[in-house]
Backbone atoms as SQL, in Angstrom:
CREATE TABLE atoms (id INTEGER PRIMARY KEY, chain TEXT, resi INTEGER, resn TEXT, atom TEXT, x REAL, y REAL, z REAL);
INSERT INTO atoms VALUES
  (1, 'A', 1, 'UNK', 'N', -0.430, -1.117, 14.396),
  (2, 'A', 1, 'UNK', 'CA', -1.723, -1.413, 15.000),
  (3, 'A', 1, 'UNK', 'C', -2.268, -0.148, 15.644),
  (4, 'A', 2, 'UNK', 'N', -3.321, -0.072, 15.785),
  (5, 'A', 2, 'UNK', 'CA', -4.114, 1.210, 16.205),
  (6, 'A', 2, 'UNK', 'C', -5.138, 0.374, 17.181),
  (7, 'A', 3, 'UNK', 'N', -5.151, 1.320, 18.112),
  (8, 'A', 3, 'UNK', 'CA', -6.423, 1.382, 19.293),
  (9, 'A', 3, 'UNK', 'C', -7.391, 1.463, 19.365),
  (10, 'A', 4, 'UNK', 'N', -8.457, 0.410, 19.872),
  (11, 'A', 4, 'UNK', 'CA', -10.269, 0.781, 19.262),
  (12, 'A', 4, 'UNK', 'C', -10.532, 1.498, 20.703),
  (13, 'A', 5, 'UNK', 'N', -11.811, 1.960, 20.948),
  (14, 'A', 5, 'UNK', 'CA', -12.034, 2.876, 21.744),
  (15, 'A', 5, 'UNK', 'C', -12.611, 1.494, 23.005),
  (16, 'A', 6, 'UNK', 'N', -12.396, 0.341, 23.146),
  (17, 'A', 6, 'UNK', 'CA', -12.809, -0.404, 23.781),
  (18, 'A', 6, 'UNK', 'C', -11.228, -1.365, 24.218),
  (19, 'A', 7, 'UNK', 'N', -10.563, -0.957, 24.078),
  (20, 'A', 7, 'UNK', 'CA', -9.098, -1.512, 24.536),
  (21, 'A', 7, 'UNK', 'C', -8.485, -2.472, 23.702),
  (22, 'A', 8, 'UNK', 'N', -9.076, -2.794, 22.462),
  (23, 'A', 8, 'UNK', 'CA', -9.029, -4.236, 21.635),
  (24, 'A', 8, 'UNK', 'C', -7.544, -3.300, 20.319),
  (25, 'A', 9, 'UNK', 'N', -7.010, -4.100, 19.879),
  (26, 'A', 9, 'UNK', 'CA', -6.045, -3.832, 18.830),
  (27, 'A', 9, 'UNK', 'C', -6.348, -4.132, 17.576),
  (28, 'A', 10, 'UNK', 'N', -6.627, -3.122, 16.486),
  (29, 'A', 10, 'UNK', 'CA', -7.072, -3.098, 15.122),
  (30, 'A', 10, 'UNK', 'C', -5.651, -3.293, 14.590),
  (31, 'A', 11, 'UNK', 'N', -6.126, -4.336, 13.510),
  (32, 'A', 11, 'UNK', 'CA', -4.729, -4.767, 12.885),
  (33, 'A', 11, 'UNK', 'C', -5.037, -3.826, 11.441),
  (34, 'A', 12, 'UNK', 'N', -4.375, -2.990, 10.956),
  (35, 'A', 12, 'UNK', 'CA', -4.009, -2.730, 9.427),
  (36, 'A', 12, 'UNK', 'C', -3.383, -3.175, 8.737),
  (37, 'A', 13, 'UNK', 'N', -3.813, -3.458, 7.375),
  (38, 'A', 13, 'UNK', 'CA', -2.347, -4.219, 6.400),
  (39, 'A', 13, 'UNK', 'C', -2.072, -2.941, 5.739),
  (40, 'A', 14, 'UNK', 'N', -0.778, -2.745, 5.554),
  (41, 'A', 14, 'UNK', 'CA', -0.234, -1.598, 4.336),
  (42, 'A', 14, 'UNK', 'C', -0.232, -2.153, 3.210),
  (43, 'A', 15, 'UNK', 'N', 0.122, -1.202, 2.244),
  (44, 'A', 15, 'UNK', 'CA', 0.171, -1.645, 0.700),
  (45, 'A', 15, 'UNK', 'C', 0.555, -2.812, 0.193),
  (46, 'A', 16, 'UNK', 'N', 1.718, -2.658, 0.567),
  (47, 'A', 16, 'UNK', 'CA', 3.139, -3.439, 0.719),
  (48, 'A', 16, 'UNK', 'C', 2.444, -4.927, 0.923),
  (49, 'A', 17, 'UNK', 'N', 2.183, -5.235, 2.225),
  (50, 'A', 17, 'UNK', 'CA', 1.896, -6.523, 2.814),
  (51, 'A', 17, 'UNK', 'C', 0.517, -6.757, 1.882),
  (52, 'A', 18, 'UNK', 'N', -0.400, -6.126, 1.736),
  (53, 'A', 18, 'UNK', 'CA', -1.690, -6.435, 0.836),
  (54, 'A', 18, 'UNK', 'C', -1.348, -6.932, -0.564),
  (55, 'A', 19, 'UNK', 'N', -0.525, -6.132, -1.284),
  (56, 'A', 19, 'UNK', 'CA', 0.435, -6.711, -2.472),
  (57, 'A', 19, 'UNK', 'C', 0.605, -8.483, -2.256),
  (58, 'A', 20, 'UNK', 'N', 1.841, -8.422, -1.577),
  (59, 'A', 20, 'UNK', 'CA', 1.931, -9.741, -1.163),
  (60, 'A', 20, 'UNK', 'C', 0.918, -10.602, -0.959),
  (61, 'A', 21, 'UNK', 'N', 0.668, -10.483, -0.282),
  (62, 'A', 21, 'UNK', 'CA', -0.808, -11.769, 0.151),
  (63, 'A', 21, 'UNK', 'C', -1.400, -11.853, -0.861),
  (64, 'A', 22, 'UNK', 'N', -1.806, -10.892, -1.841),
  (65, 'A', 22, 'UNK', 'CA', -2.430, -11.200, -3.300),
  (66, 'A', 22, 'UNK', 'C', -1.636, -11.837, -4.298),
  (67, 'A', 23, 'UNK', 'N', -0.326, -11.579, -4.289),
  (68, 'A', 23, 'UNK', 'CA', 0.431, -12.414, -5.063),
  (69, 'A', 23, 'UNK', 'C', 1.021, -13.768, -4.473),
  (70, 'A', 24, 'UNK', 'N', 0.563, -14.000, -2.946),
  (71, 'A', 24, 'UNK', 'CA', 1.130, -14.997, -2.590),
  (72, 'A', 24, 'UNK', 'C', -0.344, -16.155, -2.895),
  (73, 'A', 25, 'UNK', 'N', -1.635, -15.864, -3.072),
  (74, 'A', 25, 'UNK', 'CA', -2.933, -16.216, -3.500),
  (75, 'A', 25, 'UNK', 'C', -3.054, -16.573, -4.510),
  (76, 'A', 26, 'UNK', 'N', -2.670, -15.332, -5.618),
  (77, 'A', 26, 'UNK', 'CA', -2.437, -16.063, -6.627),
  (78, 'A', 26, 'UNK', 'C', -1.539, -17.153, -7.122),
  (79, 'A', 27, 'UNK', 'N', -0.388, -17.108, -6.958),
  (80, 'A', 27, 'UNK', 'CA', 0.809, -18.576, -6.875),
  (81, 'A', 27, 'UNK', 'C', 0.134, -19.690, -6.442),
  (82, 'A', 28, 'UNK', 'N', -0.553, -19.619, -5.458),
  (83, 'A', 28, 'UNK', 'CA', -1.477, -21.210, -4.841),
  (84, 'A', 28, 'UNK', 'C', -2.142, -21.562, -5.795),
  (85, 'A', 29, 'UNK', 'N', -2.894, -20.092, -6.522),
  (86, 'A', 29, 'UNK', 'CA', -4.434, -21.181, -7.523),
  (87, 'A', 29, 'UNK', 'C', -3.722, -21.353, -8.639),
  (88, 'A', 30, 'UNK', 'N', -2.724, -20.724, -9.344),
  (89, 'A', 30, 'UNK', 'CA', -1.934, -21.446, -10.267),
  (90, 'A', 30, 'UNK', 'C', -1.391, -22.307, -10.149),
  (91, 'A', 31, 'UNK', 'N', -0.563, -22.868, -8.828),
  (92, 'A', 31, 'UNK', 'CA', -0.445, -23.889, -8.029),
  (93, 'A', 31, 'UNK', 'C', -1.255, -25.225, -8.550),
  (94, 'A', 32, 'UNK', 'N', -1.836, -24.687, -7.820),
  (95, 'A', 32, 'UNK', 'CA', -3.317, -25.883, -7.816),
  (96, 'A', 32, 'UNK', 'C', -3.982, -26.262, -9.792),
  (97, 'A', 33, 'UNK', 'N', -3.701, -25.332, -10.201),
  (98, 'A', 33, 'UNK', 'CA', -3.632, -25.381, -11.482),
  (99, 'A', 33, 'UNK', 'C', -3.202, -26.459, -11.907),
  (100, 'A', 34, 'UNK', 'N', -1.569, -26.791, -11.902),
  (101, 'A', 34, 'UNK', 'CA', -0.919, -27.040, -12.530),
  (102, 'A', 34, 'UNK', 'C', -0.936, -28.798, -11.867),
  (103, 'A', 35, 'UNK', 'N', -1.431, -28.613, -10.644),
  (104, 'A', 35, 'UNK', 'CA', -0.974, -29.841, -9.723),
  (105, 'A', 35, 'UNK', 'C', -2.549, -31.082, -10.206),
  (106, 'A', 36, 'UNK', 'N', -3.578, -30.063, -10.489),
  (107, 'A', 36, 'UNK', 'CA', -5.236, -30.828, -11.074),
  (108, 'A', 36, 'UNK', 'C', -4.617, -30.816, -12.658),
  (109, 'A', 37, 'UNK', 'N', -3.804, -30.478, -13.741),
  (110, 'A', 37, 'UNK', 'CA', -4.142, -30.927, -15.007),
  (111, 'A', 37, 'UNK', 'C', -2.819, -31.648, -15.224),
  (112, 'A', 38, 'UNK', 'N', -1.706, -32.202, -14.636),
  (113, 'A', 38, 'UNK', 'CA', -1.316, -33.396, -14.378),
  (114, 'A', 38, 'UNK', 'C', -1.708, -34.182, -14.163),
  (115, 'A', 39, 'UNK', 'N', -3.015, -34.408, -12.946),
  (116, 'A', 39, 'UNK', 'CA', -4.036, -35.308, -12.457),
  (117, 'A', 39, 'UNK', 'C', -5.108, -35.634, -13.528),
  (118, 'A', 40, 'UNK', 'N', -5.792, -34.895, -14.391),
  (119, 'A', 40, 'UNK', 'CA', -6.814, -35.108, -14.914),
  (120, 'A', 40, 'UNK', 'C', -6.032, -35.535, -16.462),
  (121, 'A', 41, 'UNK', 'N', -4.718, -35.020, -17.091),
  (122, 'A', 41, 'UNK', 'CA', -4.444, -35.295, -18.151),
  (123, 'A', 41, 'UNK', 'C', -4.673, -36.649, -18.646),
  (124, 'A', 42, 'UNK', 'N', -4.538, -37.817, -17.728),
  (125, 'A', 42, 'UNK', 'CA', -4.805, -39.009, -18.414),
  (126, 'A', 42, 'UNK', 'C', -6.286, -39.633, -18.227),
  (127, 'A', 43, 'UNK', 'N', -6.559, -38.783, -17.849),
  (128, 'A', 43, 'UNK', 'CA', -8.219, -39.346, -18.191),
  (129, 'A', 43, 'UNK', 'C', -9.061, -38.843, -19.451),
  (130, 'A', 44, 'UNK', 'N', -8.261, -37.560, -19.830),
  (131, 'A', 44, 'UNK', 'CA', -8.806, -36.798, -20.835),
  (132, 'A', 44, 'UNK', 'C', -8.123, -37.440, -21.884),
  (133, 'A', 45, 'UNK', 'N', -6.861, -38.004, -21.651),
  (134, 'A', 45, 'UNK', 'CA', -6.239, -38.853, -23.119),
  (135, 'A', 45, 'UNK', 'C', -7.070, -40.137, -23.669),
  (136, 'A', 46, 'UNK', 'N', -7.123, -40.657, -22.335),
  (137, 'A', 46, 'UNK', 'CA', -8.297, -42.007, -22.432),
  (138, 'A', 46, 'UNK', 'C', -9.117, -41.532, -23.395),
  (139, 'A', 47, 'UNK', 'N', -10.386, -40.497, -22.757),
  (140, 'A', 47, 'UNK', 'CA', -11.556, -40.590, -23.601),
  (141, 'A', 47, 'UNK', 'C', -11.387, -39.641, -24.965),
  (142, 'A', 48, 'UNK', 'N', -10.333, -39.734, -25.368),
  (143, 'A', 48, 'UNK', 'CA', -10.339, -38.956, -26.837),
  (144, 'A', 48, 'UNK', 'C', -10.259, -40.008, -27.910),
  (145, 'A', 49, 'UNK', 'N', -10.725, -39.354, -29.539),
  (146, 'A', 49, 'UNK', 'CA', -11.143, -40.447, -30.797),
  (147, 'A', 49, 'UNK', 'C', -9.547, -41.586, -30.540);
């Protein structure tokens, strides 16, 4: 953390931790992916010929 010129604490992310959080972001919406076309699969079976 670094010092603003008003006494407040600036947070930085390093590489490292920025990495992460992007790959921990992505895992959720694939996540969520996988958790909506379980959900929707039988409605899409329904309305087919």
């Amino acid at each position: 953390m670094t010092s603003t010129g008003d006494g407040r604490q600036a947070h930085r992310i390093s590489g490292n931790t920025r990495w992460l959080v992007v790959m921990c972001i992505c895992q959720l919406f694939i996540m969520l992916v996988f958790i909506n076309y379980s959900a929707v699969l039988p409605c899409c079976a329904r309305s087919g010929p």
